[in-house]
BAFI-3210 file (N, C-alpha, C; in Angstrom, 3 decimals, decimal comma, padded with zeros to 6 digits):
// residues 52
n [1|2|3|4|5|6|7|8|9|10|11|12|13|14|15|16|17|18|19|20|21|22|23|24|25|26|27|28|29|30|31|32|33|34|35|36|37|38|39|40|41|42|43|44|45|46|47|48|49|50|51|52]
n.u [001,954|000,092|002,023|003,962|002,471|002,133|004,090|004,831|006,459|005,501|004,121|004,823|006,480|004,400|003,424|001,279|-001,848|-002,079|-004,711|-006,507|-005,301|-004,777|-007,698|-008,148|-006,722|-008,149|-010,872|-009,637|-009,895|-012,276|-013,056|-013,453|-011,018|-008,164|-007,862|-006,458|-004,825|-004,202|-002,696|-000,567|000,648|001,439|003,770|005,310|006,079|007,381|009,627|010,418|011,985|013,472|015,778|017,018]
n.v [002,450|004,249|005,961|004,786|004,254|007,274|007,126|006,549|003,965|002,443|003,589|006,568|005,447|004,674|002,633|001,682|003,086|005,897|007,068|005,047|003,190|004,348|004,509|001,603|001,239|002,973|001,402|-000,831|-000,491|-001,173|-003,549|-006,903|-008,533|-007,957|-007,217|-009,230|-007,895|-005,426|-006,334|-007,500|-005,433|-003,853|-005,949|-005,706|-003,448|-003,030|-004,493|-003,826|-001,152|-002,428|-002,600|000,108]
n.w [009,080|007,740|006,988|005,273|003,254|002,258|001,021|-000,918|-002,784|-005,006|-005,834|-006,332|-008,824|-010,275|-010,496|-008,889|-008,162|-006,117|-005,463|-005,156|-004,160|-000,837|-000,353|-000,324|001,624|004,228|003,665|004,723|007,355|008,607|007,108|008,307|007,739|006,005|003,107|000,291|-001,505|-001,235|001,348|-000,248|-002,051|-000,042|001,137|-000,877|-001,168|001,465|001,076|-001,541|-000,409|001,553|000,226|-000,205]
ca.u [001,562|-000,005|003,536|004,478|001,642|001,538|005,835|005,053|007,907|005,345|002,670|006,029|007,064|003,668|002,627|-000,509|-002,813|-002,330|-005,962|-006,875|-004,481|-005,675|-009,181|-008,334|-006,177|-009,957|-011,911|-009,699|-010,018|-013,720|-013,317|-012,619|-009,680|-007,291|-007,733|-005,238|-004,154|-003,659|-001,403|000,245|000,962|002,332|004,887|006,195|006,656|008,358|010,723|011,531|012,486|014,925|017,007|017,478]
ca.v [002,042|005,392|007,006|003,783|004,696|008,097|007,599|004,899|003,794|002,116|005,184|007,040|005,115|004,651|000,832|001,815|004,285|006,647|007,223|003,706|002,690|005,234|003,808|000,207|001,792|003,223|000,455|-001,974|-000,456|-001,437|-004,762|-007,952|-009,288|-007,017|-007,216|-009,513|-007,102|-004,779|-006,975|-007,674|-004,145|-003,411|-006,445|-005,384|-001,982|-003,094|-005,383|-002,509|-000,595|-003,407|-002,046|001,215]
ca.w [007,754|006,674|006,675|004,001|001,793|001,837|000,625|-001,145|-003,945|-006,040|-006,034|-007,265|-010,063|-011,419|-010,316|-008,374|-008,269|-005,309|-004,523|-004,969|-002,463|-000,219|-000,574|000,019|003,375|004,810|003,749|005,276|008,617|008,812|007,240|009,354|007,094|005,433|001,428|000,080|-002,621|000,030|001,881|-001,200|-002,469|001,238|001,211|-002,485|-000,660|002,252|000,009|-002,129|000,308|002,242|-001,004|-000,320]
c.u [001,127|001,468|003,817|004,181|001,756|003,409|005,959|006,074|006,588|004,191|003,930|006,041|005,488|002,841|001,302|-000,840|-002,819|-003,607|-006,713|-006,362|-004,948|-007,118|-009,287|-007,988|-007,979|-010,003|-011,335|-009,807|-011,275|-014,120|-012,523|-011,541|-009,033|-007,232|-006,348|-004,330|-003,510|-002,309|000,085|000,788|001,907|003,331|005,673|006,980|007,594|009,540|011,506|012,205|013,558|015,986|017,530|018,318]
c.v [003,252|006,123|006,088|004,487|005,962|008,767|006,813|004,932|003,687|003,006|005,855|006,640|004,888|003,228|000,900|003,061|005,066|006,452|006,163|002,780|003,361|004,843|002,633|000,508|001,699|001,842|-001,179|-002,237|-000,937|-002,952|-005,780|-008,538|-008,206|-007,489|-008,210|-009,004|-006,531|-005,300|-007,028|-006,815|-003,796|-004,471|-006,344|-004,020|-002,103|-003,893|-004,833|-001,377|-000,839|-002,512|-001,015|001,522]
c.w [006,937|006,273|004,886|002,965|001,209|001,156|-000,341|-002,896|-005,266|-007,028|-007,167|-008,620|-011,039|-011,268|-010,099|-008,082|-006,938|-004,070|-004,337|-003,782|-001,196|000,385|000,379|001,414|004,582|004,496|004,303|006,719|009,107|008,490|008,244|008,973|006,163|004,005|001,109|-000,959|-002,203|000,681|000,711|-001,744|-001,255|001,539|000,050|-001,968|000,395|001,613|-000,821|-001,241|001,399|000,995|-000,914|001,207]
res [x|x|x|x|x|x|x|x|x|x|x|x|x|x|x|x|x|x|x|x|x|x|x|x|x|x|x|x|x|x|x|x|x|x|x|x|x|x|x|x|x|x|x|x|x|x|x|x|x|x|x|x]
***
């Protein structure tokens, strides 16, 4: 998963914020449920990337 992020399409084009993503990464290792933004940002990424 860090490889994803740290390639990530939508960091690229401008969608989300790099270091914000980054952020949520850490702080979801510590929480007990994985952010659902989080999740959600990382199945937009794997989805864009079926495309290529």
């Amino acid at each position: 998963m860090d490889g994803m992020l740290k390639e990530s399409i939508l960091v690229d084009l401008g969608y989300v914020d790099g270091n914000a993503l980054a952020t949520a990464r850490t702080n979801a290792d510590s929480a007990p449920v994985v952010p659902d933004l989080l999740c959600d940002v990382l199945a937009l990424e794997v989805g864009l990337r079926s495309f290529i």
